[in-house]
C-alpha atoms as one frame of an Amber mdcrd trajectory, in Angstrom:
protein
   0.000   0.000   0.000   1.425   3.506  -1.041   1.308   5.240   2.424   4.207
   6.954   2.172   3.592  10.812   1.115   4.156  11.695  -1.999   5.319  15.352
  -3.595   4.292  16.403  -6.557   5.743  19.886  -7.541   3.974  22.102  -9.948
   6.085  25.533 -10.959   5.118  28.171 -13.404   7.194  28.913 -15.854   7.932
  32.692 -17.126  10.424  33.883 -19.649  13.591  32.438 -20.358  13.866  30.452
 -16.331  13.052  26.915 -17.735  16.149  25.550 -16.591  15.916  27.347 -13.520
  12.705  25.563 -12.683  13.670  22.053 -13.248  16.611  22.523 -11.760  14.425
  23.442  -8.756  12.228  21.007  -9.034  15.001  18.360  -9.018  16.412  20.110
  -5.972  13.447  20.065  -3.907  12.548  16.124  -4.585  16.269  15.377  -3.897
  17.007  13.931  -7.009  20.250  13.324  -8.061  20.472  10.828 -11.048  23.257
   8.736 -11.445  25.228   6.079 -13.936  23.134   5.595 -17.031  19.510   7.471
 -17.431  17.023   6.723 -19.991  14.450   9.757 -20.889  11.122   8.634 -22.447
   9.364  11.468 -23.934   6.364  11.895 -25.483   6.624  11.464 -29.552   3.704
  10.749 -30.822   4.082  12.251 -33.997   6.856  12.004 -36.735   7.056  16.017
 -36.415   6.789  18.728 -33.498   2.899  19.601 -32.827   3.111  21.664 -29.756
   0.924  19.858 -27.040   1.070  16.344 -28.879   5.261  16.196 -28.455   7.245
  16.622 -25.757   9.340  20.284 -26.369  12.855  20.020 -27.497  13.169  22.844
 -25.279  12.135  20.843 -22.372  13.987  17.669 -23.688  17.387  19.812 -23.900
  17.293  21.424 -20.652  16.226  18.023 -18.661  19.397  16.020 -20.804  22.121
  18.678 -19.867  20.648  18.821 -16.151  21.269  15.079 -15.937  24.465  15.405
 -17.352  25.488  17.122 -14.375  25.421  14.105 -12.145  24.751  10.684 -14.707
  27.462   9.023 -17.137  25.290   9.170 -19.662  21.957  10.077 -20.346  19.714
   8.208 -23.562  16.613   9.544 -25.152  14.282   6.804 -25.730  11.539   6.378
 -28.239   9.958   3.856 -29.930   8.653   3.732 -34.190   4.910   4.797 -34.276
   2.198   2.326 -36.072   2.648   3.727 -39.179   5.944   6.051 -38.865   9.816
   5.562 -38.169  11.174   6.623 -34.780  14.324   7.996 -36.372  12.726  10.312
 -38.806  10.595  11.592 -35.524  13.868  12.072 -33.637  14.985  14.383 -36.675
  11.773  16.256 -37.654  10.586  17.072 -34.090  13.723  18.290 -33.448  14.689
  15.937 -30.213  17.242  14.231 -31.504  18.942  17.405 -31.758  18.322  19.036
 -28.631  19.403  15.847 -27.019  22.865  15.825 -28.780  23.369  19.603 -28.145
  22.949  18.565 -24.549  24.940  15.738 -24.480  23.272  13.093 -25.063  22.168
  10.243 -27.510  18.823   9.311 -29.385  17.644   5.454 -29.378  15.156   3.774
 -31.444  13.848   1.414 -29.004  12.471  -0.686 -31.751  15.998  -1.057 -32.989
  16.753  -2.479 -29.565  17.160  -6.071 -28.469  14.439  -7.867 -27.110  13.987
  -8.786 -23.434  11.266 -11.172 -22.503   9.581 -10.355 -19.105   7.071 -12.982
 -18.016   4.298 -11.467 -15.854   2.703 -14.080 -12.996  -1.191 -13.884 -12.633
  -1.470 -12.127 -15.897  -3.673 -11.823 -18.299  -1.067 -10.834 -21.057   1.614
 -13.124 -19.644   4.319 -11.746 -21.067   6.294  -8.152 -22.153   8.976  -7.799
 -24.834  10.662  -5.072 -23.701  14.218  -2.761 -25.141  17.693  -4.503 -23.379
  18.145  -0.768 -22.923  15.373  -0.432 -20.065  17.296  -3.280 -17.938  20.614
  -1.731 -18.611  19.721   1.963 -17.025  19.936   3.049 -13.324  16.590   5.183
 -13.929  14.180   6.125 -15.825  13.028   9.571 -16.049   9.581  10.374 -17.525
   8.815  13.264 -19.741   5.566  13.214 -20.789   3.246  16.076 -21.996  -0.044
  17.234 -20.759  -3.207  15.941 -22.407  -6.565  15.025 -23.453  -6.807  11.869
 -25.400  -9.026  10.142 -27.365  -8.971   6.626 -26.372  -8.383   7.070 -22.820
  -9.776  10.858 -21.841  -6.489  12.047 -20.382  -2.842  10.762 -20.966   0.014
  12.131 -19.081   2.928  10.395 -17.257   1.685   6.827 -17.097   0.122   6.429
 -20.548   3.508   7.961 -21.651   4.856   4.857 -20.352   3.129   2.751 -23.609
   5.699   3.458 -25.599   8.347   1.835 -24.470   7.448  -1.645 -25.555   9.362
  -1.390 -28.886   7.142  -3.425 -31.480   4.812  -1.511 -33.517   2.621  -4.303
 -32.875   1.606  -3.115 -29.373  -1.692  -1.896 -30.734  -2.433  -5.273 -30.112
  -1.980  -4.748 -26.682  -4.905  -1.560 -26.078  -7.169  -4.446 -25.077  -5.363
  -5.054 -22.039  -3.867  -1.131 -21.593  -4.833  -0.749 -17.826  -2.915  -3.983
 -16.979  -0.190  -3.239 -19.439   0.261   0.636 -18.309   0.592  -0.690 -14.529
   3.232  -3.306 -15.071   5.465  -0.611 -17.199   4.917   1.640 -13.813   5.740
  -1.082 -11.560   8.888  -2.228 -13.713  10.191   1.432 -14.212   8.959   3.492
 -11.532  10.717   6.365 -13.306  10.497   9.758 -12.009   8.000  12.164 -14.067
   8.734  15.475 -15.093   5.874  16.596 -17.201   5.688  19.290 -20.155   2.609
  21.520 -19.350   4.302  24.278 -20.782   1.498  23.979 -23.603  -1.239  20.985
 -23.332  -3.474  20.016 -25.323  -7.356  20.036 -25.367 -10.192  18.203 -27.251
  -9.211  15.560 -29.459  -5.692  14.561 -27.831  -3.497  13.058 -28.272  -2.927
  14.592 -32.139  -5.510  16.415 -33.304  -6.624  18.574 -30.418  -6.249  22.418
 -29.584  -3.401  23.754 -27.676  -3.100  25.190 -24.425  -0.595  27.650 -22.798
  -0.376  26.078 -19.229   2.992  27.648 -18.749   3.469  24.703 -16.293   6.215
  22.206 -15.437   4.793  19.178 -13.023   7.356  17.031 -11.379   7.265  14.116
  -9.077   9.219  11.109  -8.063   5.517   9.358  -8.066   4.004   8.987 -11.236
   0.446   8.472 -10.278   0.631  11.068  -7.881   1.480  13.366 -10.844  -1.362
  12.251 -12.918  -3.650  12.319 -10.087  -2.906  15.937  -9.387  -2.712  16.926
 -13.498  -6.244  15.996 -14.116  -7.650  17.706 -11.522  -5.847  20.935 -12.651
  -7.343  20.176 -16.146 -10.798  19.486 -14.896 -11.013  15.814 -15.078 -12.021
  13.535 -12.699  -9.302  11.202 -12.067 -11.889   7.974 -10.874 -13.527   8.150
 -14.455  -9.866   7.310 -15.909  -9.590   3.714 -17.048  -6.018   2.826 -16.735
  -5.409   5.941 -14.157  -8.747   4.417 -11.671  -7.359   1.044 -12.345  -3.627
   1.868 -11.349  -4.715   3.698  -8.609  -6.687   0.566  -7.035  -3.952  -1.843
  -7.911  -1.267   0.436  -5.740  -3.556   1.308  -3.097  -3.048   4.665  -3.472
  -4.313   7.255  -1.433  -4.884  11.018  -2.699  -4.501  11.874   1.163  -0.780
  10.840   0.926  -0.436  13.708  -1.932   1.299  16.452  -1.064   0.911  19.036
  -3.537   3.973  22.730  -3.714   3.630  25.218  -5.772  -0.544  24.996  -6.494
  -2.518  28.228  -7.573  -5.808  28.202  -8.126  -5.645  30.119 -11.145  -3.963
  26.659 -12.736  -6.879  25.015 -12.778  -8.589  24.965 -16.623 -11.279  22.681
 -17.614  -9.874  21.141 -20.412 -12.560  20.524 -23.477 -12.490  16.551 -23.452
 -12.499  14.319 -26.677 -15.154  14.344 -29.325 -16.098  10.634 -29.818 -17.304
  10.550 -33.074 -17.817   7.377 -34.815 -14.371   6.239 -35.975 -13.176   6.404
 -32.206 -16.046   4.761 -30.951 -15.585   1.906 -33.931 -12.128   1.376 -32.637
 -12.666   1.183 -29.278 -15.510  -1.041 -29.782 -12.603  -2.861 -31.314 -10.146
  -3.152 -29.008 -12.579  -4.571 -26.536 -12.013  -7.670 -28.227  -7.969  -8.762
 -28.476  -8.630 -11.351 -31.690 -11.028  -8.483 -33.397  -8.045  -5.802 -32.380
  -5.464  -8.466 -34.144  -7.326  -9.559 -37.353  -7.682  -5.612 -38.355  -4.219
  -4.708 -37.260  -2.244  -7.022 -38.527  -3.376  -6.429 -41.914  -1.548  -2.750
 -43.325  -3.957  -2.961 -46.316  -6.959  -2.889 -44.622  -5.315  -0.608 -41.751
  -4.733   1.986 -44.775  -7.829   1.411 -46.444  -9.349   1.860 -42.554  -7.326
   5.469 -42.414  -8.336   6.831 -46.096 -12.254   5.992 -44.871 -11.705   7.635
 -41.627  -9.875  11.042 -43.180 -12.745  11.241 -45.812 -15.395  11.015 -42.980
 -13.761  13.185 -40.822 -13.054  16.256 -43.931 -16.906  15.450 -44.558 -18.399
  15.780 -41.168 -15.993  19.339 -40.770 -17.070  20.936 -44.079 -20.362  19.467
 -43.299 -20.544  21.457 -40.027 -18.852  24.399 -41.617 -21.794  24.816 -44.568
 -24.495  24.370 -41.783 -22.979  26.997 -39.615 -22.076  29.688 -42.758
């Protein structure tokens, strides 16, 4: 049971003091990384969508603040279902900022394969990068976000990808149980990029948000627990977040919470669920279903095309009615 108290640290950023706050932030959880550090961030895209991808700024300034007290610090990111990982790295501009600050890019799905078996499990077993096994910690930069197929995703949905294959679609009908072993085989430390969120239809194709914020925590469902509040979400009515939550035994009195303003809190416009993202979660209720139209890329593009033409027809649709 997680009765220990747990800090999460929420500071608003102003100007050019970016580094100066994580820094900070670092400081006041005693954190002190050391040996070899992976940092997952958030690349959901093969380009930089502010609010979808985790900032290069953000990336840079955590890397070269690691580099103060690790051997080496690794940026960590696996290919998307239908993009490369490497081309992310260069068009979001990560891989760069992660150099400058010395450090090094890895394509997790480049990695070798570790097989964890998992005992009363549903899924049985993770393949997961050698590279995970081979750090001394894992820090967590995630960004801060609505999203379509789970309402909010922030520093434990971030988690997802690190399992390497592109296959792990396959995986969303077991997400809650998947997204708590990750936590409980990482527990990295989560320093999230609120700097600008994202509203509506996360975790691509919503509306961004100035937050201004930068959320840290040793605890990563403490962070979440405390980010959906400040965007307006009730934290119970999150699947894997609920589930996660049970599992650990947390308890929101154990949260201690520096730095809060009222004037953080925003409720965040959630997720239209129009009828492609209620087909596919119908879907991945069902792990054959989720398989047979996965593993196919024909039909998967043929899927896409039908869901782009719906979507252009229900927006100039709406756009004619309200002209």
């Amino acid at each position: 049971m997680e009765k220990t108290t747990k800090e999460v640290i929420i500071s608003e950023v102003e100007g050019q003091n970016l580094a100066e706050k994580l820094e900070e932030n670092l400081q006041k959880l005693n954190i002190k990384v050391k040996g070899k550090v992976l940092v997952k961030p958030n690349m959901c895209m093969p380009e930089y969508v502010p609010g979808a991808v985790t900032s290069p700024k953000v990336i840079y300034h955590v890397v070269k603040l690691l580099k103060k007290t690790s051997e080496e610090v690794i940026v960590g990111e696996s290919d998307g279902y239908n993009y490369s990982c490497d081309k992310a790295f260069e068009k979001t501009g990560i891989k760069e900022a992660a150099e400058k600050a010395g450090g090094r890019t890895i394509n997790l799905s480049k990695d070798s394969l570790v097989q964890v078996n998992l005992k009363g499990s549903k899924i049985r077993k993770l393949f997961l990068p050698k590279t995970l096994f081979e750090v001394d910690s894992v820090i967590d930069v995630p960004v801060m976000k609505t999203h379509e197929f789970t309402t909010y995703s922030g520093a434990i949905k971030n988690l997802f990808g690190l399992i390497p294959d592109r296959k792990r679609i396959f995986l969303h009908p077991y997400i809650n149980e998947v997204l708590f072993w990750l936590y409980m085989l990482t527990k990295p430390v989560t320093i999230m990029d609120a700097l600008t969120a994202m509203e509506r239809s996360g975790p691509t194709r919503g509306t961004p948000v100035k937050m201004n914020l930068i959320l840290a925590s040793r605890c990563p469902i403490a962070l979440d627990m405390v980010a959906a509040e400040i965007m307006g979400l009730d934290w119970k009515r999150i699947s894997h977040l609920s589930y996660i939550v049970q599992k650990t035994k947390m308890d929101k009195r154990n949260i201690k919470v520096v730095g809060y303003k009222k004037e953080y809190l925003r409720n965040f416009a959630t997720p239209v669920v129009d009828l492609p993202v209620k087909m596919q979660l119908k879907i991945y209720k069902y792990s054959l279903l989720t398989k047979l139209i996965f593993s196919c890329p024909e039909l998967t593009r043929i899927l896409q095309k039908i869901v782009i033409y719906y979507r252009n027809f229900r927006r100039g649709h709406l756009s004619s009615t309200l002209s």
